[in-house]
N, C-alpha and C positions, 0 to 999 in steps of 0.2 A: 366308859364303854357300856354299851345298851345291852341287854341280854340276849335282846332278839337279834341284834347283831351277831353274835356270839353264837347263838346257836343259826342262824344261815349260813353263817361263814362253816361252821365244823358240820352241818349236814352235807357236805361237800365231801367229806370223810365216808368213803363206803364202811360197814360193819359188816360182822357175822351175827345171828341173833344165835341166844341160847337162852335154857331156864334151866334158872338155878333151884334145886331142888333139897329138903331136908326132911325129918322127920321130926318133929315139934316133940317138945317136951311130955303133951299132953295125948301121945302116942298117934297124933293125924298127923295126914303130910302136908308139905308147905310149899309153895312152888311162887317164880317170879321170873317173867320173861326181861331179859338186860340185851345189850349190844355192847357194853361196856366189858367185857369179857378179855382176858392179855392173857399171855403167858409170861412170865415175869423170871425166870431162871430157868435153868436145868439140872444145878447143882447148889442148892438143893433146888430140886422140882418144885415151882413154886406159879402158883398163878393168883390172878388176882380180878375182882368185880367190881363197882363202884354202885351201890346202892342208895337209893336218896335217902335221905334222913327223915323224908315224909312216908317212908314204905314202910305197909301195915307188915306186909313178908319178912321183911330184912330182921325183926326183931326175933322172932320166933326162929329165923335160920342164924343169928348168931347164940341164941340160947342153946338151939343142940348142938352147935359147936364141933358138929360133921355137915357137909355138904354134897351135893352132886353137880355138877355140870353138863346139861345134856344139851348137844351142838347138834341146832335142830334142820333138817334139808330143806330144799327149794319147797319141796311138798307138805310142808308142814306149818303153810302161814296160818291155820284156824286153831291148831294148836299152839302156837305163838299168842293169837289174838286172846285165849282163853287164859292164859298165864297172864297177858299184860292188863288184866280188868281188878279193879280193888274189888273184895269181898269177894261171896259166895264158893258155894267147892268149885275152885277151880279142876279140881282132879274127876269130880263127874264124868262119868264114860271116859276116863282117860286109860289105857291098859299102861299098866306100871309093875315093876317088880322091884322088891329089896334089892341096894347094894349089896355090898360087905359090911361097908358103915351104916346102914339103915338106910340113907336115904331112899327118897324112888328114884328108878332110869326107866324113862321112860320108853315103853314101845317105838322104834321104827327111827332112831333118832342116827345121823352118821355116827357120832362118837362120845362116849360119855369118859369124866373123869371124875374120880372122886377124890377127895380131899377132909381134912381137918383143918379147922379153922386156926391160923398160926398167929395171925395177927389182925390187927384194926387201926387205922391211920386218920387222923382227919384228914378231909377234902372238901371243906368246903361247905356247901350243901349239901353234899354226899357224903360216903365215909368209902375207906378204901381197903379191901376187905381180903386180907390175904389168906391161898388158901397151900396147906398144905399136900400136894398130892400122893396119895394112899395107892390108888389103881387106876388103871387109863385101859380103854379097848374102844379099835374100832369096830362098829356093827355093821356097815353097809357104804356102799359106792356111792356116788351122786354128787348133783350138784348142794352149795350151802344154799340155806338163804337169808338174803341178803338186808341190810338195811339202809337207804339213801335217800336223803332230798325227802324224808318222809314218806316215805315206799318202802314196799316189801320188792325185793327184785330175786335174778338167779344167775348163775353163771351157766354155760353150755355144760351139758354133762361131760367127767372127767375123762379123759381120756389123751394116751400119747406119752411124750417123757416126764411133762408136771407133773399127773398122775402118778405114774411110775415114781419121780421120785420122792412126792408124798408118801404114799405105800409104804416105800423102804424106811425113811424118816420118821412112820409113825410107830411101822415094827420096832426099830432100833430102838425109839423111845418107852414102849411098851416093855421091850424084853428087859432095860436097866429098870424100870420102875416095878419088876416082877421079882428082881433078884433078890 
């Protein structure tokens, strides 16, 4: 099987995009836009990323060995773009604030989780980077955005009973992850 095969057929696969986010050992931050992004349990609270094994980020966010996940809106494809570029700061003009864990969350983002890194899995040419979740909050309404076919795209903004029962779903999962 051809790889381009392989990646046509699974760009077919709509995503969420998110950047994953740390505080490096050598006290700067570290950021890396993924679409690889799951929720992987509830009990325990567990999620999980797939980082290639050629990413300059992925090394310095498994060294601090806390991470962020900030799940970024329709309106936030330039800020996606600036996470998904090797080198340079990507946090330049980025407004960000300390987690709990250290890492950044960034400004404006629908919802961030934070996490400790529990484990690391081979995959391949990736690695499969499990995280443990520490705190989760949602910050704002809106649509995601999206990742497909090699596009950035958006869903209509939320609204009606999905919404609603996202809303409730994410409360409920926030108030066990506060206990």
């Amino acid at each position: 099987m051809a790889s381009m095969d392989m990646k046509s057929a699974l760009s077919s696969f709509c995503t969420g995009v998110a950047v994953i986010t740390a505080c490096g050992n050598d006290g700067r931050p570290v950021g890396m836009a993924v679409q690889s992004f799951s929720s992987v349990s509830l009990d325990p609270p567990l999620v999980c990323f797939c980082p290639a094994h050629t990413s300059a980020s992925w090394p310095r966010i498994r060294a601090a060995g806390a991470f962020a996940v900030n799940i970024l809106a329709a309106d936030q494809r330039e800020l996606c773009r600036a996470f998904a570029v090797t080198g340079g700061d990507k946090f330049a003009g980025i407004p960000w604030r300390p987690a709990g864990n250290g890492a950044p969350l960034l400004d404006g983002v629908l919802a961030s989780v934070e996490c400790e890194l529990a484990d690391v899995l081979d995959g391949g040419d990736h690695a499969i980077a499990l995280g443990r979740v520490t705190a989760l909050a949602v910050h704002r309404d809106g649509p995601p955005l999206l990742y497909f076919r090699r596009s950035y795209g958006s869903l209509p903004s939320p609204s009606g009973p999905f919404s609603a029962s996202m809303s409730s779903s994410m409360a409920a999962a926030r108030s066990r992850s506060e206990a």
